[in-house]
C-alpha positions, 0 to 999 in steps of 0.5 A, spaced: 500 500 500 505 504 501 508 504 494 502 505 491 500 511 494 507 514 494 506 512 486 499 516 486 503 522 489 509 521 485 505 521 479 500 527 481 506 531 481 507 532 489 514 533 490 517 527 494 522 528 499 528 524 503 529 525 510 528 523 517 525 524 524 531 519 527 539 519 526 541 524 522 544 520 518 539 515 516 536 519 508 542 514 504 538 509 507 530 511 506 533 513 498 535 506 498 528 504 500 525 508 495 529 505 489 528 498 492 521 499 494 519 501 487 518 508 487 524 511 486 529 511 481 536 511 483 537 518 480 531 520 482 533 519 489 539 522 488 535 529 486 530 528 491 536 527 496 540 532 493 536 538 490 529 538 492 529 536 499 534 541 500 531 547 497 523 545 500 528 545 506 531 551 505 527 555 500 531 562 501 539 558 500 543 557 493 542 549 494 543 542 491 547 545 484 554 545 483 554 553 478 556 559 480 552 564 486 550 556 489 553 555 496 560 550 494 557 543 499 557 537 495 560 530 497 565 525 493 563 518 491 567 512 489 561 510 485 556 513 481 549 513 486 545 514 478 546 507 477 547 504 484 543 508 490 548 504 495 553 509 493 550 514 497 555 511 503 561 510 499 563 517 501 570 519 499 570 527 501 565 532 504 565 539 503 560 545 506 560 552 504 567 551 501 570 548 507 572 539 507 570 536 512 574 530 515 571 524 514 569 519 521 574 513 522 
């Protein structure tokens, strides 16, 4: 049931959004349920996850695109997330607001 009407609002055009109440960590893994639920591809889980949930979040903010005048806070991957949604934890560098961030041990 829950796909079926996650599919009903995907294809009325409601914007879908990746994000949690629990761990601050836990999106990677709600974008790997929806790609495996059926609702999601896995590109358009890495653009809900990357663009549209962050600018619903915050509307006012240069978010969720790498072009000039956008805040420079992106991740680097060893694979690509497009073709496999478990890519999302193979995190090789973080950056926010232009600043690398150390990666945990």
């Amino acid at each position: 049931m829950q796909r079926d009407n996650l599919l009903t609002l995907k294809h009325a055009g409601v914007p879908l959004l990746i994000g949690t109440d629990g761990a601050a960590d836990a999106a990677p893994a709600e974008a790997h349920y929806l790609v495996n639920l059926g609702v999601l591809t896995p590109r358009e889980a890495l653009v809900t996850l990357t663009e549209t949930t962050p600018r619903f979040i915050f509307p006012e903010r240069p978010l969720g695109r790498l072009a000039p005048g956008f805040e420079a806070s992106f991740l680097v991957l060893q694979r690509d997330p497009t073709q496999d949604i478990g890519a999302l934890l193979s995190i090789t560098r973080r950056v926010k607001r232009g600043i690398e961030l150390q990666l945990p041990h």
